[in-house]
TORLO-570781 format. One record per residue (C-alpha): residue number from 0; x, y, z. Coordinates in Angstrom, 3 decimals, always signed. Each point is the difference from the previous one (the first is absolute). Example, Ala and Ser with C-alpha at 12.3 -4.5 7.8 and 13.67 -1.06 7.14 Angstrom:
kedren 0&x +12.300&y -4.500&z +7.800
kedren 1&x +1.370&y +3.440&z -0.660
END
This chain:
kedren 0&x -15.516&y +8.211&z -1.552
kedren 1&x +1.431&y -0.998&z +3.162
kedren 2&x -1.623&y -2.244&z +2.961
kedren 3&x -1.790&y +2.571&z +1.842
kedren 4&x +1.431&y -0.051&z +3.597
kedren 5&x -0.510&y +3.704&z +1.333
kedren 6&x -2.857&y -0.468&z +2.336
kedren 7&x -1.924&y +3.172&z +0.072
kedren 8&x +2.255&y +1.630&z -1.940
kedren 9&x -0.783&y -2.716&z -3.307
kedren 10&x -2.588&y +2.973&z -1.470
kedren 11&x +2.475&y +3.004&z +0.271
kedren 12&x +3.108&y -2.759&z -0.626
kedren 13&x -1.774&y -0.585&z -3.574
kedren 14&x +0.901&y +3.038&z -1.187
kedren 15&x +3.449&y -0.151&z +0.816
kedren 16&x +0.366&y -3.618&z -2.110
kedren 17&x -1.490&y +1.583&z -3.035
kedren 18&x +1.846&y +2.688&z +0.074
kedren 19&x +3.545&y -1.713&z +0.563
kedren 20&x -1.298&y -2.907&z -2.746
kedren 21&x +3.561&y -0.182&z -1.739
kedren 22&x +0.330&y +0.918&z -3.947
kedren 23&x +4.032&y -0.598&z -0.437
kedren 24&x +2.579&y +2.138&z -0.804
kedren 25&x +2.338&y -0.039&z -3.184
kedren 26&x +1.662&y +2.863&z -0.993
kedren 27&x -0.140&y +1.228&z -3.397
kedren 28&x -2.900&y +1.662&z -2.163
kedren 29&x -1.692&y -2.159&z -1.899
kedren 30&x +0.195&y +0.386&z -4.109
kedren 31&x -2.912&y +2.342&z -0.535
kedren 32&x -0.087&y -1.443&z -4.110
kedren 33&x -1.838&y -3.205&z +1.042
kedren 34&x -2.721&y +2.058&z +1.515
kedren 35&x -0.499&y +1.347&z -3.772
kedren 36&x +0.406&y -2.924&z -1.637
kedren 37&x -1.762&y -2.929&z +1.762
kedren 38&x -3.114&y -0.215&z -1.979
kedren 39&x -3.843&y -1.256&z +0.865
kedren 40&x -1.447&y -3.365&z -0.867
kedren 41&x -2.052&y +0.325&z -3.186
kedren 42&x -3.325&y +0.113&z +2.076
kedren 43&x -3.301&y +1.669&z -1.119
kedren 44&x +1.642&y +2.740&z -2.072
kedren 45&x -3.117&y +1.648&z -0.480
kedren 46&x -2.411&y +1.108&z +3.015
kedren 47&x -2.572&y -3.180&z +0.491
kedren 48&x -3.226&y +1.117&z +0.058
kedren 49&x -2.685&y -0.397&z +3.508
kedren 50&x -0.749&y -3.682&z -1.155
kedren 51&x +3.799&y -0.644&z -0.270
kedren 52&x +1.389&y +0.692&z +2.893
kedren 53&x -0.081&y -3.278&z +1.479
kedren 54&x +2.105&y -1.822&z -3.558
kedren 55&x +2.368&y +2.993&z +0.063
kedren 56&x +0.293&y -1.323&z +3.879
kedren 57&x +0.670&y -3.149&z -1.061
kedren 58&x +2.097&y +0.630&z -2.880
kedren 59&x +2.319&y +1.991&z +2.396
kedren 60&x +0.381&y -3.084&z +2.477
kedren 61&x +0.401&y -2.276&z -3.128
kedren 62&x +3.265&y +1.312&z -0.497
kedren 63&x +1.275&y -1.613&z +3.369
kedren 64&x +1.943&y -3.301&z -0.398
kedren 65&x -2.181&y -2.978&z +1.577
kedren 66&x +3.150&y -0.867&z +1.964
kedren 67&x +0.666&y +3.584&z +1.708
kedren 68&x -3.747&y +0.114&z +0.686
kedren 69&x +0.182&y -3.364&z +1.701
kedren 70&x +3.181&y +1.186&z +1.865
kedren 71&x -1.530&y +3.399&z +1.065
kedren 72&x -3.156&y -1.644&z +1.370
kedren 73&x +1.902&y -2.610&z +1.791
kedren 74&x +2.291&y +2.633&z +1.927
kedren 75&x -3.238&y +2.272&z +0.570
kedren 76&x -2.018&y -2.872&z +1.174
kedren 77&x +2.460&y -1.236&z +2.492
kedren 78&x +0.068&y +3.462&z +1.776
kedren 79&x -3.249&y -0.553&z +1.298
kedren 80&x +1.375&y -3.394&z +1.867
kedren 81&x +2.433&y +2.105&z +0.688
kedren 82&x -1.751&y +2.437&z +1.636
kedren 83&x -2.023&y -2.774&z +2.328
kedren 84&x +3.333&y -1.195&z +0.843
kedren 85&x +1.464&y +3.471&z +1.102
kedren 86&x -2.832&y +0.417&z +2.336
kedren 87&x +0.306&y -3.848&z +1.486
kedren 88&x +3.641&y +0.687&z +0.816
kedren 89&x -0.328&y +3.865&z +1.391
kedren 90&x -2.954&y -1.433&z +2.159
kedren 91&x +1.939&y -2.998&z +0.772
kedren 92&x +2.899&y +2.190&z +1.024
kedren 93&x -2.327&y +2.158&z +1.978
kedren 94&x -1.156&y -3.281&z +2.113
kedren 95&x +3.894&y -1.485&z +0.628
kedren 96&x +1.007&y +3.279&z +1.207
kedren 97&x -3.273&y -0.051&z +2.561
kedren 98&x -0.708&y -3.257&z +0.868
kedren 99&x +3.812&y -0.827&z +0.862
kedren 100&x -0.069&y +3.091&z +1.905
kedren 101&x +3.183&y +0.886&z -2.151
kedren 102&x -1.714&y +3.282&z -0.197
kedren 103&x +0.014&y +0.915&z +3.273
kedren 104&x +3.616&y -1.220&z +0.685
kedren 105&x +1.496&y +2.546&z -2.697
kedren 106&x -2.308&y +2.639&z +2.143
kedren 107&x +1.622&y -1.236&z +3.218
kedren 108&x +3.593&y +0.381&z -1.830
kedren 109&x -0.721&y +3.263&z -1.721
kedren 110&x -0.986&y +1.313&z +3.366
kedren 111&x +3.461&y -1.246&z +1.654
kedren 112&x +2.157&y +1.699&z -3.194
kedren 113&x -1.899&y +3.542&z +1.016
kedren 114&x -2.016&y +1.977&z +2.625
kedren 115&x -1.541&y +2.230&z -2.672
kedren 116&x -3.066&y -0.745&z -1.322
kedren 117&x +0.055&y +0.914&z -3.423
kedren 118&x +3.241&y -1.867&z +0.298
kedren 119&x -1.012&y -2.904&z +1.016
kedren 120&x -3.150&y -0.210&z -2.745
kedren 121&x +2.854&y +0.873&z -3.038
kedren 122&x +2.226&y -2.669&z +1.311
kedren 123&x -2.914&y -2.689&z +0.384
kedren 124&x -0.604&y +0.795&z -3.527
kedren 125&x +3.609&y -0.036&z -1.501
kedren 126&x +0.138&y -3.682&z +1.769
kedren 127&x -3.723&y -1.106&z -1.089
kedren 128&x -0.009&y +1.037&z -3.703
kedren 129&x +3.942&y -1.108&z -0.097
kedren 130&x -1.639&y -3.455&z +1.092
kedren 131&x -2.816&y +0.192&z -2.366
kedren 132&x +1.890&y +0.605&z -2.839
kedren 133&x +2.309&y -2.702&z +0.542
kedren 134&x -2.541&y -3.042&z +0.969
kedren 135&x -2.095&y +1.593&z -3.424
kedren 136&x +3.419&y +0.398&z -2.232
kedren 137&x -0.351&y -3.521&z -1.875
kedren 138&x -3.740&y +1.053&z -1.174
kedren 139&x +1.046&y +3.573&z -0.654
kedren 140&x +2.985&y -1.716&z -1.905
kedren 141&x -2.066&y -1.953&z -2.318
kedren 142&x -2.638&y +2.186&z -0.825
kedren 143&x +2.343&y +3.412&z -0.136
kedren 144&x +2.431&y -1.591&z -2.162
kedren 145&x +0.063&y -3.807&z -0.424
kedren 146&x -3.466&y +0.111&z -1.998
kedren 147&x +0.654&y +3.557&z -1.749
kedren 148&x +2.909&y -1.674&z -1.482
kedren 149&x -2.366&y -3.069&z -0.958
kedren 150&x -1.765&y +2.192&z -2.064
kedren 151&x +2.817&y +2.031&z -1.370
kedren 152&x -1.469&y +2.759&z +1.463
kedren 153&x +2.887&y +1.435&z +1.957
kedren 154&x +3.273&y +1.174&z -1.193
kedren 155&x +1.451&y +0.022&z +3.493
kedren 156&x +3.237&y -2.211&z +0.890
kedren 157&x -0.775&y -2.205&z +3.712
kedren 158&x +2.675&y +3.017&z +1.692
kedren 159&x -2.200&y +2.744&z -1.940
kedren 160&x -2.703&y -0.948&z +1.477
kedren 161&x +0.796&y -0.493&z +3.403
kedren 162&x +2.010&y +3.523&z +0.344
kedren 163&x -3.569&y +1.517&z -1.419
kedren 164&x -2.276&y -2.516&z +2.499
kedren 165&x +2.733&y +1.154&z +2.976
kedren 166&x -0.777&y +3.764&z -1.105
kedren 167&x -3.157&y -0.284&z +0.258
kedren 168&x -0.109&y -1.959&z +3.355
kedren 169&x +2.430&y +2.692&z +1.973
kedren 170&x -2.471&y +2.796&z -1.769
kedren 171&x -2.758&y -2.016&z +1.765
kedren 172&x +1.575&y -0.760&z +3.484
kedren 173&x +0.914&y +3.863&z +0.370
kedren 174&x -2.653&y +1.342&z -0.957
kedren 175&x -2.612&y -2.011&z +1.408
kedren 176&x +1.803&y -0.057&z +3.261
kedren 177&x -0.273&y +3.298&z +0.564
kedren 178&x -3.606&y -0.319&z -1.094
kedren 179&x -0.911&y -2.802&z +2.106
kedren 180&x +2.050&y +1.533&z +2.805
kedren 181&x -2.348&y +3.454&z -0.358
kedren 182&x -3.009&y -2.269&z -0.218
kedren 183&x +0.465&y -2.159&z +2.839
kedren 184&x +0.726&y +3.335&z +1.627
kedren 185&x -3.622&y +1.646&z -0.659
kedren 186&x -1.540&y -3.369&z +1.075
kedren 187&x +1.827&y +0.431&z +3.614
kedren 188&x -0.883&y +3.517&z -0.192
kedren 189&x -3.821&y -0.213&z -0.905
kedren 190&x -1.020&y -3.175&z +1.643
kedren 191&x -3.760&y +0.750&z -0.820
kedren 192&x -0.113&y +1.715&z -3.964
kedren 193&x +3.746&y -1.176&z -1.405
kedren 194&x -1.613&y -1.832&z -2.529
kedren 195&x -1.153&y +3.746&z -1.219
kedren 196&x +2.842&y +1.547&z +0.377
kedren 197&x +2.340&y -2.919&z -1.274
kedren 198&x -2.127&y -0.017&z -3.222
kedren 199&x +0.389&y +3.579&z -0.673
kedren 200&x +4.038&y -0.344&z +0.695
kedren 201&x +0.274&y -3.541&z -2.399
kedren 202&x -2.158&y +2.753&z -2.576
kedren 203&x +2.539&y +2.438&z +0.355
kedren 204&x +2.719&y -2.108&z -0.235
kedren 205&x -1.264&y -1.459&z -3.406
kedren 206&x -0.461&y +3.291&z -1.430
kedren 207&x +3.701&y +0.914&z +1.033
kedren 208&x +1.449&y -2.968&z -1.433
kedren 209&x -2.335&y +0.280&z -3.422
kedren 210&x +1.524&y +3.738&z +0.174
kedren 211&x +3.860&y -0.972&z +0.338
kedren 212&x +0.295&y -2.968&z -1.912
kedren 213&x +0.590&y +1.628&z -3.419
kedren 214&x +2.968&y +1.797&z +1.606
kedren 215&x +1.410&y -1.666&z +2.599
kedren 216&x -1.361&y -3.738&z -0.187
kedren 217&x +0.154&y -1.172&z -3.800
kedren 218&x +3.589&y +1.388&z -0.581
kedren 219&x +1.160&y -2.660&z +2.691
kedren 220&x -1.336&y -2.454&z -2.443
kedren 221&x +0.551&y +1.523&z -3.519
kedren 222&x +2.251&y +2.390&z -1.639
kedren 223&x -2.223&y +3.002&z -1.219
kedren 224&x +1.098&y +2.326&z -2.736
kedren 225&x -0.987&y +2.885&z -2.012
kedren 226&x -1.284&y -1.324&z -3.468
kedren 227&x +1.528&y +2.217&z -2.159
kedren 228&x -0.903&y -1.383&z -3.729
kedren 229&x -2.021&y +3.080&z -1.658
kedren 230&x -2.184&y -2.316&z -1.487
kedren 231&x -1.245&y -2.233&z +2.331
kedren 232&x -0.030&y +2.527&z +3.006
kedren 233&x -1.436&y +3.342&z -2.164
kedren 234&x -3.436&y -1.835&z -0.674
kedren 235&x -0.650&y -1.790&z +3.815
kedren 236&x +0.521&y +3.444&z +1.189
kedren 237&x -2.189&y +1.449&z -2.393
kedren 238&x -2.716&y -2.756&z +0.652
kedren 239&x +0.778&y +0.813&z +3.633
kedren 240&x -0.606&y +3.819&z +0.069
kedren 241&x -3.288&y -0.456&z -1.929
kedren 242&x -1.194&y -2.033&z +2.588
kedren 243&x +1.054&y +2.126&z +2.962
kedren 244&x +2.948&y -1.521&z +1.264
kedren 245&x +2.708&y +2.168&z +1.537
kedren 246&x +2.750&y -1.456&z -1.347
kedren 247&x +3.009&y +1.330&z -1.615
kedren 248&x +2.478&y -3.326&z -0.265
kedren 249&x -0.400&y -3.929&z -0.915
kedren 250&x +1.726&y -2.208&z +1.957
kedren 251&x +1.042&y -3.691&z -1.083
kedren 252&x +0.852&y -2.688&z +2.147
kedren 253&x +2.112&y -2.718&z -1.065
kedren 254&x -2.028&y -3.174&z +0.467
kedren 255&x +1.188&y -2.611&z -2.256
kedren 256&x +2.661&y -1.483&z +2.521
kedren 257&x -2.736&y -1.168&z +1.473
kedren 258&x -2.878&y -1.053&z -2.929
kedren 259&x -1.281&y +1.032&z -2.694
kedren 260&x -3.286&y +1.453&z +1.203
kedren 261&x -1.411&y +3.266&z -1.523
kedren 262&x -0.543&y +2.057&z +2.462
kedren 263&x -0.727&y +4.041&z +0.771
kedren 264&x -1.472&y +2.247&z +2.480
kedren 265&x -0.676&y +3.757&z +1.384
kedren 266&x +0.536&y -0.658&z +3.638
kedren 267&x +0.365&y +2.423&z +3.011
kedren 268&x -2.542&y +3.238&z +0.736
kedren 269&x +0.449&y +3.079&z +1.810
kedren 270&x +2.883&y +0.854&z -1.717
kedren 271&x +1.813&y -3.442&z -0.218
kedren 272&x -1.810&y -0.581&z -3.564
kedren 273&x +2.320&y -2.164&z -2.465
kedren 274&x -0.468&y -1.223&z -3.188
kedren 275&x +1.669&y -3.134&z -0.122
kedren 276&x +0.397&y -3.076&z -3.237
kedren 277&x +2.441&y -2.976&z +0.012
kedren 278&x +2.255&y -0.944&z -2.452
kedren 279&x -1.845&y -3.229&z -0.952
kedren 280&x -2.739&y +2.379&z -1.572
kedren 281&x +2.675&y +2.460&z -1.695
kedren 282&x +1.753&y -2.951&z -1.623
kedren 283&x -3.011&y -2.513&z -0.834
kedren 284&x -3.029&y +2.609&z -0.841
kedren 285&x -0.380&y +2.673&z -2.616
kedren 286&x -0.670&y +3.538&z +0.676
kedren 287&x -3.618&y -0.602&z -0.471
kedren 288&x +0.103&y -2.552&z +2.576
kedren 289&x +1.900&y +2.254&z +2.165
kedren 290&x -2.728&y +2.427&z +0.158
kedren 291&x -2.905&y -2.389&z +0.322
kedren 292&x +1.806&y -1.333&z +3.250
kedren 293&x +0.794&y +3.714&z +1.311
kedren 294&x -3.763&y +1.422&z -1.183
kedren 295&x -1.154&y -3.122&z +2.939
kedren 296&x +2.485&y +1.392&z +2.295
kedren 297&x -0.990&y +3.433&z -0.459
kedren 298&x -3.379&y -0.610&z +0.614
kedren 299&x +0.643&y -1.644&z +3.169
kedren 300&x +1.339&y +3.335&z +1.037
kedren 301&x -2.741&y +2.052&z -1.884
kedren 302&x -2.595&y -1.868&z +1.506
kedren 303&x +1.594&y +0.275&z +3.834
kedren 304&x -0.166&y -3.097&z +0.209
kedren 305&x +2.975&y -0.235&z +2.637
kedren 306&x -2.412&y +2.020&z +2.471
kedren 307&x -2.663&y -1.933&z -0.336
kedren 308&x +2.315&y -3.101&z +0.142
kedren 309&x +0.935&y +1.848&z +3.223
kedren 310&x -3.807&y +0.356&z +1.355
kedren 311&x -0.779&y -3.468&z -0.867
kedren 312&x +3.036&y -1.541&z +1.854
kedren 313&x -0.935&y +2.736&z +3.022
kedren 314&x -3.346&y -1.676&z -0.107
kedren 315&x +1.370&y -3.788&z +0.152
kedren 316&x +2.599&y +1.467&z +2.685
kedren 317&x -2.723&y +1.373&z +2.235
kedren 318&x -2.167&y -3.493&z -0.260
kedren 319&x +2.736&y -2.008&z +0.332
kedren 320&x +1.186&y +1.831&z +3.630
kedren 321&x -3.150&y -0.502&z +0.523
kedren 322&x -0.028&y -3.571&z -0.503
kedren 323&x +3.344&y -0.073&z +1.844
kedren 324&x -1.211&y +1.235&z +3.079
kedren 325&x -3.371&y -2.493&z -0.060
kedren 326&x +2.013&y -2.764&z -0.655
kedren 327&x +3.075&y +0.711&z +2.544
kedren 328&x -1.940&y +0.456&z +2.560
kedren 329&x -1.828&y -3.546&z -0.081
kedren 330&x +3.265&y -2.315&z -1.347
kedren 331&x +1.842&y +1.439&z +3.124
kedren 332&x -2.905&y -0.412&z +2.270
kedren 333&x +0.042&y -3.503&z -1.205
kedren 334&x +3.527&y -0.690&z -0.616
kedren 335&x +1.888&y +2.674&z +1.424
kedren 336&x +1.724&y -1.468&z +3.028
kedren 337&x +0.485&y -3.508&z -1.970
kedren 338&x +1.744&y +2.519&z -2.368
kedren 339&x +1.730&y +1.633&z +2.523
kedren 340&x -1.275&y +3.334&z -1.258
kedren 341&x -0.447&y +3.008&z +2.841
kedren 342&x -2.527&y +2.014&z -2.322
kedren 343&x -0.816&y +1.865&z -3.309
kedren 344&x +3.055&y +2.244&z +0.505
kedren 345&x +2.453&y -2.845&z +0.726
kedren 346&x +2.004&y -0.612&z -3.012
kedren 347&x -0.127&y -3.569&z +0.380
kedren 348&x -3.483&y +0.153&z -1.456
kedren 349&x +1.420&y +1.179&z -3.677
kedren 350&x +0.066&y -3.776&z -1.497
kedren 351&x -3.760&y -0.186&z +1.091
kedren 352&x -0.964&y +3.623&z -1.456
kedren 353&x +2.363&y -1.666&z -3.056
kedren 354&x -2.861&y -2.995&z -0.461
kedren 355&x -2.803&y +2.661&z +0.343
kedren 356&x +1.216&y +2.184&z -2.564
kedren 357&x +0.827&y -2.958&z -2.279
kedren 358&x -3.502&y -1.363&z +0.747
kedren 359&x -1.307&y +3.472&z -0.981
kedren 360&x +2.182&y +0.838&z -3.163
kedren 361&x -1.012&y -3.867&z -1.528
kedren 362&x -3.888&y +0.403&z +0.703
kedren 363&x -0.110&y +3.377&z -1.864
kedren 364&x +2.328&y -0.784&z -2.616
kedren 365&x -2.873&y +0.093&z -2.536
kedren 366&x -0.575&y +3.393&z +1.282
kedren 367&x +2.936&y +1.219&z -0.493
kedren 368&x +0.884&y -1.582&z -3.198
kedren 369&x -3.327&y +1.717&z -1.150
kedren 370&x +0.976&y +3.575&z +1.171
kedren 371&x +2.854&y -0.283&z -2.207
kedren 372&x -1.352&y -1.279&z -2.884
kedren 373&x -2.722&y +2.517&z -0.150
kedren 374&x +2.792&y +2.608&z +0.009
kedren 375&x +2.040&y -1.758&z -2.740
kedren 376&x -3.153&y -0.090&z -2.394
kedren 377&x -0.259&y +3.882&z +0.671
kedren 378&x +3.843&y +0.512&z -0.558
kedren 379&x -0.313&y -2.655&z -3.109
kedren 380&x -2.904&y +2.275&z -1.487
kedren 381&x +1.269&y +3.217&z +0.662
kedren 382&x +3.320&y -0.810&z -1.874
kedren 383&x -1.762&y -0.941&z -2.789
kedren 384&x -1.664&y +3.288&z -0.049
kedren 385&x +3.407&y +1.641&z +0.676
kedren 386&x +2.645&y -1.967&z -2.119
kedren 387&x -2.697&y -0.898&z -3.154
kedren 388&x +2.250&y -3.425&z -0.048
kedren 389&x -2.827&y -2.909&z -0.069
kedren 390&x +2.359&y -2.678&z -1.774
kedren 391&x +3.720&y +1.205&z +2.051
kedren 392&x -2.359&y -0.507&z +3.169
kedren 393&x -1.476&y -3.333&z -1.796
kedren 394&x +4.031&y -1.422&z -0.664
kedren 395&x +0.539&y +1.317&z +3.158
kedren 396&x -2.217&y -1.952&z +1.976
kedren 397&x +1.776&y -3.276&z -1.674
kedren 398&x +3.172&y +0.534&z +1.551
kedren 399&x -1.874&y +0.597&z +3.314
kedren 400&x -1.018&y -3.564&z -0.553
kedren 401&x +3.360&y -1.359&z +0.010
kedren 402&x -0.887&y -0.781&z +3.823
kedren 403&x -3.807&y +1.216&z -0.025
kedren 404&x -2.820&y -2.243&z -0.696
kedren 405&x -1.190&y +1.294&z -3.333
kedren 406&x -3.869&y -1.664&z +0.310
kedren 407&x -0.553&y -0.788&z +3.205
kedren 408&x -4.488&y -1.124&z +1.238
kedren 409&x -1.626&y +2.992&z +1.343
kedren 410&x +0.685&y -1.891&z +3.334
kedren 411&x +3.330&y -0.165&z -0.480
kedren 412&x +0.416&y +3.941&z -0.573
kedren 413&x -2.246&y +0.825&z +2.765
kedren 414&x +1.758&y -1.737&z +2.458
kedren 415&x +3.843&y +0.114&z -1.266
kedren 416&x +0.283&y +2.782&z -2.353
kedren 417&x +1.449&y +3.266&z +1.681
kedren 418&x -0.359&y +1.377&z -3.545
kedren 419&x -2.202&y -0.349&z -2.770
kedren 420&x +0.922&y -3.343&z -2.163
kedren 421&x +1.937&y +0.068&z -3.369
kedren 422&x -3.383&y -0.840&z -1.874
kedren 423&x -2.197&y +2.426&z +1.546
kedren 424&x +3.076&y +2.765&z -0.385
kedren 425&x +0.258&y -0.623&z -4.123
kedren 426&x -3.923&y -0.006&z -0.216
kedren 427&x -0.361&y +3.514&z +1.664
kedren 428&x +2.971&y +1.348&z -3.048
kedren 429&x -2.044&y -1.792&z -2.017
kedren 430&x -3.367&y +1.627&z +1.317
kedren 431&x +2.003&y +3.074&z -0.252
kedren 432&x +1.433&y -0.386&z -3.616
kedren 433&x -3.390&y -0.632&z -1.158
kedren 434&x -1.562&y +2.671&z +1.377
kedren 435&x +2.698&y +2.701&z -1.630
kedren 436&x -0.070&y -1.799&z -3.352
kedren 437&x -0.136&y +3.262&z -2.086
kedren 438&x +2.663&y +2.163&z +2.374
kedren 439&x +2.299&y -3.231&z +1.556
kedren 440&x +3.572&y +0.095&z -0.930
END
């Protein structure tokens, strides 16, 4: 994830990153005869009984090489550095642009370029994220490619993945332009509740870009197709139907350019609802695999979880405008004309409402990190329910760990884990198998 520079935009600007997160793009279908013919580890062929679930646990994770568990915890653990870092430099940033007055200078420029307000506030931003991106490039460099590469965990050539990192930037730059432009407008406008209205506008804009980004925001990343193989694509769509999802079409998306992660999802709602798998899990997973990943997607979608991942971010909006406003109000009483900032709705003020938000998003991280975990358990149980796949879900989970901590402390996973951890994933199959030991497949 990119240095978060966006200002008061960061919450709404969030869902824009994930949503542009590149995949790759090759362009041919992948050979649908390894997905039949890749075969499980021989692990607990038989359901374990209640008192076993914790060996057959084990016995699963025994199966990973010493060396790739060492590598996979070392890349894991390093994120959370990582993640200290990225907020050291984005607050850093914040400062250099304030405290140099650099901030206001770009203001002063922006407002020579233009007359037009909303003018003015798109152009400050072109030239302030242009300059963030730059001074930030080296770190982004490192730990966007450099360090993937480390770890053999990208596929990407250095030009690869700068044309998809320059994609992604120009998606971000016009887009949140015109959203910071609109924001700074209802700030101007509403001098006494914008941080209301501004909170239901970032909501809205969320919601439209979770709502486009099947269709109009992943293809700039990925080439989507129709997967056409009978067998593969007859039984997701029959595992689909059964569990209420209006969908008549799977799409693939060619991800192995860039790694060799599994990955799959049913994105979009109100009509924008895809069903989407890479190519890494057609070529490296069996059919039964297959459907244990798609029975977890599927119940994201059953369970509606992206509305309630949509009231829980409109909750965390709300606080954090309110936050913004508490906070603005007292740095620029403070600091404001050492700044050289005129207000709340001066656009100068966006690296400061940067360091708030970054200060915000890095205190609740836990929170968040647990809102999404609790929703991957669900989706995790109800595609065991769905697909009936407790040991595809078990191998699985292993290749997740190819850059996941398999057995991280309870510490660890409460603070870090944005899903549930390879160990605790394998022992609810496990829990699973053993509980259907007379009807399990």
């Amino acid at each position: 994830m990119r240095i978060g520079v966006l200002g008061g935009l960061v919450l709404c600007m969030i869902a824009v990153l994930a949503a542009t997160e590149p995949h790759a793009a090759t362009q041919s279908m992948p050979e649908s005869k390894q997905s039949t013919t890749a075969q499980l580890p021989a692990i607990t062929p038989a359901s374990p009984r209640p008192e076993d679930i914790s060996a057959a646990t084990d016995a699963w994770l025994a199966t990973v090489p010493p060396e790739a568990r060492a590598r996979s915890d070392a890349y894991f653990e390093g994120g959370y550095w990582l993640q200290l870092w990225d907020f050291l430099i984005g607050a850093g940033l914040a400062l250099l642009f304030l405290v140099t007055r650099l901030s206001a200078g770009i203001r002063n420029l922006a407002e020579r370029i233009a007359r037009f307000k909303p003018v003015q506030t798109f152009i400050y931003f072109v030239i302030y994220l242009g300059l963030s991106l730059v001074i930030t490039f080296p770190m982004t460099l490192y730990e966007g490619f450099f360090r993937e590469r480390k770890y053999g965990l990208t596929n990407l050539t250095l030009g690869g993945w700068f044309q998809e990192t320059l994609t992604q930037d120009v998606l971000v730059i016009v887009l949140g332009g015109l959203a910071v432009a609109a924001l700074f407008g209802i700030v101007r406008k509403l001098r006494q509740s914008w941080w209301i209205w501004g909170a239901v506008f970032t909501i809205l804009f969320t919601a439209f870009v979770s709502l486009i980004a099947p269709i109009w925001i992943a293809p700039l990343f990925n080439n989507y197709k129709k997967l056409e193989e009978p067998k593969i694509r007859d039984p997701i769509l029959s595992l689909a139907r059964a569990n209420g999802v209006p969908a008549s079409d799977v799409y693939w998306f060619d991800a192995s350019k860039q790694s060799k992660r599994v990955s799959a999802n049913v994105s979009g709602f109100l009509g924008t609802e895809r069903i989407s798998l890479n190519d890494n899990l057609l070529n490296r997973c069996t059919l039964p695999e297959i459907l244990a990943v798609l029975g977890h997607e599927i119940g994201h979608y059953a369970m509606n979880h992206i509305y309630k991942a949509l009231l829980f971010e409109g909750v965390l909006i709300v606080l954090f405008f309110a936050w913004l406003r508490w906070a603005l109000d007292r740095s620029i009483m403070r600091w404001g004309s050492k700044w050289g900032l005129r207000g709340a709705g001066d656009v100068a003020v966006l690296p400061l409402a940067a360091l708030l938000a970054a200060i915000f998003l890095f205190v609740l991280t836990p929170i968040t990190n647990g809102y999404t975990r609790a929703e991957e358990i669900e989706a995790d149980i109800y595609g065991l329910n769905a697909a009936r796949q407790p040991d595809a879900e078990a191998h699985v989970d292993l290749m997740l760990g190819e850059y996941r901590k398999l057995s991280p402390s309870p510490l660890e996973e409460f603070l870090f884990f944005d899903h549930p951890s390879g160990r605790n994933r394998i022992y609810m199959a496990m829990r699973w198998k053993a509980e259907h030991r007379n009807d399990c497949r």
